[in-house]
C-alpha positions as CSV (number, residue, x, y, z in Angstrom):
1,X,11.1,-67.7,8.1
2,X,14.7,-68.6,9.1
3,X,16.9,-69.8,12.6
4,X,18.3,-68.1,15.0
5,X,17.6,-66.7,18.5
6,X,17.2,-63.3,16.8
7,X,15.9,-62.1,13.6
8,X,14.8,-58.7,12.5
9,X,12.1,-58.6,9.9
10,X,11.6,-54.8,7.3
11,X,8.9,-54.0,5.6
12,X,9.0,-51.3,3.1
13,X,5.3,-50.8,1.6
14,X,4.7,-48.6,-1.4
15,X,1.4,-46.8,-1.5
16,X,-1.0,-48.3,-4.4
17,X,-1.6,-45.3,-6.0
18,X,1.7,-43.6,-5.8
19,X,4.4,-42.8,-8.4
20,X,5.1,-45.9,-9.2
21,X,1.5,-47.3,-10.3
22,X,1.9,-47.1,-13.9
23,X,5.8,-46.6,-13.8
24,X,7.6,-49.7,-14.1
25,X,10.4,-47.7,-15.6
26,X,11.2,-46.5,-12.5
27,X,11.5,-42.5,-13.6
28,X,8.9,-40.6,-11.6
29,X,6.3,-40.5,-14.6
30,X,4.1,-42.7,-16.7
31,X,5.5,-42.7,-20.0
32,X,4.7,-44.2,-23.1
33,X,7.7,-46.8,-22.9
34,X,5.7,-47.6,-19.5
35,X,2.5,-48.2,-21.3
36,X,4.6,-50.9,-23.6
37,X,6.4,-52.6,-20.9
38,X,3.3,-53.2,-19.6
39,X,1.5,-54.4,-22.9
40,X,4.6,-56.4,-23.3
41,X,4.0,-58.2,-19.9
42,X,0.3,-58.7,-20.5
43,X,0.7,-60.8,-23.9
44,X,3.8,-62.9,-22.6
45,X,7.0,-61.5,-23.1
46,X,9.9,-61.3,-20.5
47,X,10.4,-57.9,-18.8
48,X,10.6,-56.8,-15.3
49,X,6.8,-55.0,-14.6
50,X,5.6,-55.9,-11.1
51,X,1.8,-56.1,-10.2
52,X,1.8,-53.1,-8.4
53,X,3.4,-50.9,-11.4
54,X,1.8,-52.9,-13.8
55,X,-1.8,-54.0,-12.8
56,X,-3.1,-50.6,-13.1
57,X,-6.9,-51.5,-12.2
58,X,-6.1,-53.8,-9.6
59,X,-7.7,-57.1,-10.6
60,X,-5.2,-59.6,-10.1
61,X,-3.5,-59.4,-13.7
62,X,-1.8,-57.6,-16.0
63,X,-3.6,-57.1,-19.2
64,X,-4.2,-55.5,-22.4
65,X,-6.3,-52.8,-21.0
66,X,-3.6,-52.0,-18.1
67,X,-1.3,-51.0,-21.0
68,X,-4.4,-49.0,-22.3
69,X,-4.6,-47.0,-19.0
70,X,-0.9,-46.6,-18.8
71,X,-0.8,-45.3,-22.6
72,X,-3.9,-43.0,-21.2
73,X,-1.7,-41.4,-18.7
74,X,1.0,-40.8,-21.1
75,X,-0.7,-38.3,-23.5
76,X,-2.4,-36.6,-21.0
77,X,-5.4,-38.2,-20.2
78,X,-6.8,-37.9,-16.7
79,X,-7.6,-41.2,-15.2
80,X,-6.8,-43.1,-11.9
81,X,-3.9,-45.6,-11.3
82,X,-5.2,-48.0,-8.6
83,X,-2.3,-50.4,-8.7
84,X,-1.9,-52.6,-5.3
85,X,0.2,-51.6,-3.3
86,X,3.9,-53.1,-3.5
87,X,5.3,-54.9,-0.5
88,X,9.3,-55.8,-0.1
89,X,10.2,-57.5,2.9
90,X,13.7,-58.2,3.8
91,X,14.7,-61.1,6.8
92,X,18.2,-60.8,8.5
93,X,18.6,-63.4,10.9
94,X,21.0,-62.7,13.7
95,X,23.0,-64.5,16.6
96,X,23.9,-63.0,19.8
């Protein structure tokens, strides 16, 4: 989207399974505050937990059981993240 005779379009994808499924926190590692930022998003309350941190079995929402899986990780329990993957696009538009 946007005007101009030029325009330069970035896409930075995130793999789905990466450090950051499970991680809304942003530190490298699912943690137990990760688990209840998560549960905090599923149920309603405002907080910043994107899909692809946050939806940890990848079926379109964040839920109880995502906050389950996350709380998993944090203990020590071995299971697999399979958040989507995240996508952040940025458009500059520029004129010659």
């Amino acid at each position: 989207a946007g005007s101009g005779q030029w325009q330069l379009t970035s896409t930075h994808i995130n793999a789905g399974s990466g450090s950051a499924c499970g991680d809304p926190g942003g530190d490298g590692s699912v943690m137990v505050t990760d688990a209840l930022a998560i549960l905090r998003k599923s149920v309603g309350i405002a907080g910043q937990c994107r899909y692809c941190h946050c939806d940890i079995d990848a079926n379109g929402s964040v839920t109880v059981t995502d906050a389950l899986l996350a709380l998993k990780t944090a203990v020590g329990i071995d299971i697999t993240l399979d958040c989507l993957a995240c996508v952040d696009s940025t458009t500059t538009t520029t004129l010659p």
